[in-house]
C-alpha positions in Angstrom: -15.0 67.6 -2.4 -11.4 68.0 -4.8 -10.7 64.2 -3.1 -14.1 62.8 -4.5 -14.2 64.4 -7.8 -10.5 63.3 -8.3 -11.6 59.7 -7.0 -14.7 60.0 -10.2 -12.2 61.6 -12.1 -9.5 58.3 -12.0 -12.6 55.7 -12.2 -13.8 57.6 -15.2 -10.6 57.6 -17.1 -10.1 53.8 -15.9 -13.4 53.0 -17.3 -12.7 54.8 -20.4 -9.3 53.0 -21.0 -11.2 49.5 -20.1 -13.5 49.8 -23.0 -11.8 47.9 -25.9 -10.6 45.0 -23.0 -14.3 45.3 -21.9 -15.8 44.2 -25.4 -13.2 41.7 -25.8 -14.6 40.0 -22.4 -18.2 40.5 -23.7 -17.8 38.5 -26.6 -16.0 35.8 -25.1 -18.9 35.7 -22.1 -21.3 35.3 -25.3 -19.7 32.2 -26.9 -19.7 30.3 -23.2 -22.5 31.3 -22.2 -23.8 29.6 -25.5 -22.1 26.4 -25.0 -23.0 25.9 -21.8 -26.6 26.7 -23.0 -25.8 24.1 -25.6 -25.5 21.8 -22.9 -28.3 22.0 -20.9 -30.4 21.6 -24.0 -28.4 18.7 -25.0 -28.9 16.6 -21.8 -32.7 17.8 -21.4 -32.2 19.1 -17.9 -35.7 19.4 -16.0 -36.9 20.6 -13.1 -36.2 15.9 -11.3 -32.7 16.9 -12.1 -33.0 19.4 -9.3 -33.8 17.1 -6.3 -31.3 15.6 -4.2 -31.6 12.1 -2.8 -30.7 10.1 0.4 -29.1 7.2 1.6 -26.4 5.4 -1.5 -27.5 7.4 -3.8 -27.8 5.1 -6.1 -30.1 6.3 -9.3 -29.4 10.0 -8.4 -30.3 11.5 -11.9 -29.4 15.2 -10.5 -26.0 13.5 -9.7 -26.0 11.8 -12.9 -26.9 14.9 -15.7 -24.4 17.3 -13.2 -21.3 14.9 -14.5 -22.8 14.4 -17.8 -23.3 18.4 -18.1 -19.8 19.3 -16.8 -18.3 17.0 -19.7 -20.6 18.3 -22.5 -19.1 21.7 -21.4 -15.5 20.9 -21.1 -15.7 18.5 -24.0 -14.9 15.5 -22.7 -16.1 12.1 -22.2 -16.6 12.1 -18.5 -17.0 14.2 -15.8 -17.0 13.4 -11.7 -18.8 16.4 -10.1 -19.6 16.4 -6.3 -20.7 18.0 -3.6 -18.4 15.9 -1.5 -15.7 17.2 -2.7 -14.7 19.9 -0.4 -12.5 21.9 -2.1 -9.6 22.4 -5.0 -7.3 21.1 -2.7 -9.4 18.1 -2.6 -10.1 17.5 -6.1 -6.4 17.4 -7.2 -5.7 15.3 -4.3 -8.2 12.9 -5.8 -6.8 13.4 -9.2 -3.0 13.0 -8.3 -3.6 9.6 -6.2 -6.0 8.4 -8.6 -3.1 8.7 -12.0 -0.5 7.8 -9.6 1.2 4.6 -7.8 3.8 3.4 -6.3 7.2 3.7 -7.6 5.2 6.7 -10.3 6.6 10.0 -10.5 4.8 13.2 -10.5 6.4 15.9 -12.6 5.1 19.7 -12.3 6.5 21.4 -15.6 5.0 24.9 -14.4 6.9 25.2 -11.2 6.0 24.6 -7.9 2.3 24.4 -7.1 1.0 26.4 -4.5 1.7 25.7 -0.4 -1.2 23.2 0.6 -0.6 21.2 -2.8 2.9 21.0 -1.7 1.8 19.0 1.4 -0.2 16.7 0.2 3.0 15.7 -2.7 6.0 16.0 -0.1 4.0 15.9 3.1 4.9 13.8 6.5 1.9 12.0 5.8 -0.6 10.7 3.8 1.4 12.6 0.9 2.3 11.2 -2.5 6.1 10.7 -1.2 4.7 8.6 2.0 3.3 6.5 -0.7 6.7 5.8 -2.6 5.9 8.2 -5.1 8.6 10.9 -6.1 8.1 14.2 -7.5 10.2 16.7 -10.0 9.6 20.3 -11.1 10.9 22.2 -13.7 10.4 26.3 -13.5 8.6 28.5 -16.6 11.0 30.9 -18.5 9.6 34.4 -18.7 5.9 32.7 -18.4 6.2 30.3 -20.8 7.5 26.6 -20.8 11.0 25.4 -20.6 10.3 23.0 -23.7 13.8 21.9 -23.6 14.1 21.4 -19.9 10.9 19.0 -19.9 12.3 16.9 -22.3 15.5 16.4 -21.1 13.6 15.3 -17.5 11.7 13.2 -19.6 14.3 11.7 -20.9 16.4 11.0 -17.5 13.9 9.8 -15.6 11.5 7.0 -17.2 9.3 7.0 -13.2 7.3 10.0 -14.5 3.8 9.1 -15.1 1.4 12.2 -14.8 2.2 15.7 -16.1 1.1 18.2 -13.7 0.2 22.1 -15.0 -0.9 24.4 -12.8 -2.5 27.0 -14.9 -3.1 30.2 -12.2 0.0 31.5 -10.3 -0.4 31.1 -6.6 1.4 32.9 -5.1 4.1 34.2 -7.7 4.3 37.1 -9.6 3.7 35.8 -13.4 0.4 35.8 -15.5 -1.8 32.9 -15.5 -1.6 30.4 -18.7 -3.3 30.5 -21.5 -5.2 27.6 -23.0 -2.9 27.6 -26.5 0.4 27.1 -24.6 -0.6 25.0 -22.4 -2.2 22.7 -25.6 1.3 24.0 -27.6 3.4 21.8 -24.6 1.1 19.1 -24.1 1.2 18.4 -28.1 5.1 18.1 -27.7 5.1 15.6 -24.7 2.6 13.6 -26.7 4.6 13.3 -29.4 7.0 11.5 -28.0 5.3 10.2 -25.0 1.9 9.3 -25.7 1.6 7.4 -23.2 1.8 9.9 -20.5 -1.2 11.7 -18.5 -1.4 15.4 -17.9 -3.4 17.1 -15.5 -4.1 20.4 -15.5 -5.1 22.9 -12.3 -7.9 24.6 -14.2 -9.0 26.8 -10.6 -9.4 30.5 -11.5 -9.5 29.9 -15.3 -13.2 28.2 -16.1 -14.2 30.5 -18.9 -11.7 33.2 -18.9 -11.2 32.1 -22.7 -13.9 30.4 -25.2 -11.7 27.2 -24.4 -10.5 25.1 -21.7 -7.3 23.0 -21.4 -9.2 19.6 -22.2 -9.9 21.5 -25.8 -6.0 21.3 -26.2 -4.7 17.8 -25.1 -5.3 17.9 -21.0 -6.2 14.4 -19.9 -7.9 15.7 -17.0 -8.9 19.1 -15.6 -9.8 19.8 -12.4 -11.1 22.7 -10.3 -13.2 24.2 -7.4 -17.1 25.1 -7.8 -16.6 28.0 -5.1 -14.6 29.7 -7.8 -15.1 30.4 -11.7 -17.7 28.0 -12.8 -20.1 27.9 -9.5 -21.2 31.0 -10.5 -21.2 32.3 -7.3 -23.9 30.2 -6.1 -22.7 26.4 -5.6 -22.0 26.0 -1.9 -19.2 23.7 -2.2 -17.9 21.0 -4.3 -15.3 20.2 -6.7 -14.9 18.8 -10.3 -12.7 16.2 -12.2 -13.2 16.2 -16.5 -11.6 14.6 -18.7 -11.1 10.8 -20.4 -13.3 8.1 -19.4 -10.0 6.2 -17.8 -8.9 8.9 -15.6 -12.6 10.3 -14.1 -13.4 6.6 -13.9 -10.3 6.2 -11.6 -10.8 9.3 -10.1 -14.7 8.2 -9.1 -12.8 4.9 -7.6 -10.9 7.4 -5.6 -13.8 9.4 -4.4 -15.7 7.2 -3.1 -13.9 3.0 -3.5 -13.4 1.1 -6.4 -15.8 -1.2 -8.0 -18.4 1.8 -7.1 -16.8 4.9 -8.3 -19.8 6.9 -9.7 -22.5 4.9 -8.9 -23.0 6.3 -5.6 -23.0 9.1 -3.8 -26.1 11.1 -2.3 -26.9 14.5 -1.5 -30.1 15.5 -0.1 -30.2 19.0 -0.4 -30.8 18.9 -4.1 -28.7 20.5 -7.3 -30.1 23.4 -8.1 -27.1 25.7 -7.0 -24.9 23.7 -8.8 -26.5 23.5 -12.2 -27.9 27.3 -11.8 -24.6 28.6 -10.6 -22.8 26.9 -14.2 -25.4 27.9 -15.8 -24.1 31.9 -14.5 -20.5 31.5 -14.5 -20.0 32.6 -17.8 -21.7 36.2 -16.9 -20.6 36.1 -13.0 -16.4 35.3 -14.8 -17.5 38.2 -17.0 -17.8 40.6 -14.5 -14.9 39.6 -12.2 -12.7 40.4 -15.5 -14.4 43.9 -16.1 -13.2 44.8 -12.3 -9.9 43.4 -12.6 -9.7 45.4 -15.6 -11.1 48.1 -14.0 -9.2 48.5 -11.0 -5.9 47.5 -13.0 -6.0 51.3 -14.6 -7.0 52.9 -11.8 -3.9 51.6 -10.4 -1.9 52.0 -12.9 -2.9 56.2 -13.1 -1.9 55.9 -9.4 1.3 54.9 -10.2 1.1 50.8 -9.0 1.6 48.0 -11.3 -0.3 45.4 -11.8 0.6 41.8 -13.5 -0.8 41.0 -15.7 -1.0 44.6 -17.5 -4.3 46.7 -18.0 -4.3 45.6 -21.6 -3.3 41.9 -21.2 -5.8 39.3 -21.8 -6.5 37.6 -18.4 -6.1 33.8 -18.5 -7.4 34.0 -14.7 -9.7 36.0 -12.5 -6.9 36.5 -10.7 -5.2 40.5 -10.5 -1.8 40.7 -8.3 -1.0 44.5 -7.5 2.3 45.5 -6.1 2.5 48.0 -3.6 5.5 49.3 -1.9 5.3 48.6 2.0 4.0 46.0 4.1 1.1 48.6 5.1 0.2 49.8 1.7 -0.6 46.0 1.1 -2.7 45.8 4.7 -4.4 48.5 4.2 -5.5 47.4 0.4 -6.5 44.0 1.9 -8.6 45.5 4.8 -10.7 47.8 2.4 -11.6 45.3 0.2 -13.2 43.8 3.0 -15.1 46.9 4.5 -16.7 46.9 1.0 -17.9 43.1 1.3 -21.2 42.6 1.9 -20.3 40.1 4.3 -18.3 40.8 7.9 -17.6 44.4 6.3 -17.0 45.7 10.1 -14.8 42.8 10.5 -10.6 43.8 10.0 -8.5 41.5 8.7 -5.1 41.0 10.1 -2.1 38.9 8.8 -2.2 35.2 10.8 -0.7 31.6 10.5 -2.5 30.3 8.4 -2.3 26.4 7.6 0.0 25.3 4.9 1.4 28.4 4.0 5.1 29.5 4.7 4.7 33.1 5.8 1.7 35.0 7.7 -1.3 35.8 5.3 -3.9 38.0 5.2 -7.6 37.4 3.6 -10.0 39.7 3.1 -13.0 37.1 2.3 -16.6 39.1 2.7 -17.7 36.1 1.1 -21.9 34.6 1.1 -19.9 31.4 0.0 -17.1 30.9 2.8 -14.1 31.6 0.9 -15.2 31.8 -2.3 -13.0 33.3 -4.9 -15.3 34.2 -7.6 -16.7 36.9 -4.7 -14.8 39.9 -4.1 -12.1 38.8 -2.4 -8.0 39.6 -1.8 -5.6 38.5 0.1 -1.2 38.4 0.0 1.9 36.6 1.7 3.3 39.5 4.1 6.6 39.5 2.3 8.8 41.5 0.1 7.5 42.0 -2.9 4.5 42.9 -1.3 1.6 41.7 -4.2 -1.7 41.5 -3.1 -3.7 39.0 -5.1 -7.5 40.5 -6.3 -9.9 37.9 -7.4 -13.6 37.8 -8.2 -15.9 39.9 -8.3 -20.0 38.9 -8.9 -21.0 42.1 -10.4 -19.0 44.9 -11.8 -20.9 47.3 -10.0 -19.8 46.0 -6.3 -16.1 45.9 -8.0 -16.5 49.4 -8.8 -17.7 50.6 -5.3 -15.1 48.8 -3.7 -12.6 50.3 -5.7 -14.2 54.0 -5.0 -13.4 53.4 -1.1 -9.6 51.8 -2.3 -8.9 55.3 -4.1 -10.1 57.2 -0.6 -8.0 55.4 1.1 -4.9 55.1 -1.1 -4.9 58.9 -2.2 -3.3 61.5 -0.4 
């Protein structure tokens, strides 16, 4: 009985200390949940929009109003959103071979992207370099950009075409990127290269803030639906938004060029997709609260957490650092005995593909691997930072986190 009530005890004074950071969230919830409201009145959506089709899909008004929806929201002038897409992976792929060609350079001015992106720039093949196309990176400074250092590469090497800003953290230890510094560096590359494209990784971020990189500059943003703005709901798919130029190249990419957009069916219909955006201000909502939440508890037990209990969150994403190998396991396998999927199942550290050291995922996802769920997972290596994301109601956060404390407190 003194373990529970001491378990109640931390929760309660972590709830306590989340309030002000919980209102904060609320009202930023309010304002996208409005736009994206906004939206669907804009473009008249009705029940036809629903439907899925067969065949080319040529005429696919679900199709159509999804892209036209996704850029009302991100406030841009096109939008390529598809089911076909199969994951973030994907989508940048589509984005980075659409911008780029031979003899182009890539240039990633927020480090080095995470492992599987790294393949498809530097891989053996099918990769951006087996295409002639050469890549730089230039490392943040204490999270922010190296304005100086961009420049100068800039200036040294006249191949780079596309900008490349990866706004989460992988898997590294800093705090995702807000929306003003990434629009702060964009507006100083434009300056003095206009002519240049920048992409941004938007994954983990969708609605995190009132804004979204294309507010601030980006050329193109792209992202997963099985994270922030599916809502929890949207099976699969991915997302491209941004100029009419780059989506329109992006659509060649997709599918071949000449029909771009104009094709593509899915027969299953759309209603996931449009009522899962239509959530994913609420659903990103509640994955804060829970970060939030379980960053104070850990914080009264001693662990820290980046970013800080009382930093704004620029991602759904919550590293904690613990201090052994099996601390971290053991963090990783109760998240998943709270899922409400495979809870009996126990996660161990494996090879997984495209990643440099063994991982473990604890994934007790309805949505196979979706992030905006409940969800953890961490390199095993020193420092040992699990990475918490998701989360589709506060409440399951909160009962999770009750069976973390049991197991974590002595």
């Amino acid at each position: 009985m003194e373990k529970i009530d001491k378990i109640k005890d931390i929760i309660q004074e972590a709830e306590l200390k989340s309030q002000n950071a919980f209102r904060e969230v609320d009202d930023i919830a309010l304002e996208n949940q409005r736009k994206v409201l906004e939206a669907f009145k804009k473009e008249r959506i009705a029940e036809r929009h629903l439907k899925g089709s067969s065949g080319y899909g040529y005429g696919d008004i679900g199709r159509e109003a999804l892209c036209r929806l996704y850029a009302d929201v991100f406030h841009t002038q096109d939008a390529l959103v598809s089911p076909l897409i199969v994951n973030g992976t994907h989508a940048l792929t589509i984005g980075l071979f659409a911008l780029l060609n031979q003899g182009d350079a890539l240039f990633s001015i927020s480090g080095e992207p995470y492992d599987t992106l790294m393949g498809v720039i530097k891989g053996e093949k099918g990769s951006l370099a087996s295409y002639g196309i050469g890549y730089y990176q230039i490392d943040l400074k204490n999270g922010e950009f190296d304005v100086d250092g961009i420049m100068q590469t800039l200036q040294n090497h006249k191949d780079i075409k596309l900008i490349y800003i990866t706004r989460s953290r992988g898997y590294t230890s800093r705090n995702a990127l807000n929306n003003q510094q990434i629009g702060d560096v964009i507006s100083v590359i434009k300056k003095s290269y206009p002519y240049l494209k920048v992409m941004v990784d938007n994954c983990y971020g969708e609605f995190t803030q009132i804004d979204e990189p294309s507010d601030h500059g980006a050329d193109l943003v792209v992202g997963s639906l099985i994270k922030n703005i599916g809502g929890g709901i949207a099976p699969t798919g991915g997302y491209l938004a941004g100029t009419k130029e780059c989506v329109e190249l992006a659509a060649f990419r997709l599918t071949a060029p000449g029909l771009g957009n104009e094709v593509g069916s899915y027969m299953y219909g759309y209603q996931n997709y449009f009522q899962g955006l239509f959530l994913a201000p609420h659903v990103v909502a509640n994955a804060i609260k829970g970060s939030i939440l379980i960053a104070n508890a850990m914080q009264l037990l001693g662990f820290k957490t980046i970013p800080s209990p009382d930093a704004p969150m620029n991602d759904i994403i919550r590293s904690v650092i613990f201090n052994t190998k099996e601390e971290l396991i053991s963090f990783i396998q109760n998240i998943q005995k709270y899922s409400p999927i495979d809870s009996d199942v126990l996660p161990e550290p494996w090879d997984m593909p495209g990643y440099n050291e063994q991982v473990i995922m604890a994934a007790g996802t309805f949505v196979g691997g979706a992030s905006i769920e409940l969800s953890a997972d961490a390199p095993i290596k020193s420092p040992y930072i699990a990475y918490v994301q998701g989360g589709l109601t506060y409440e399951h956060v909160k009962i999770a986190l009750e069976g973390i404390l049991d197991n974590l407190i002595k």
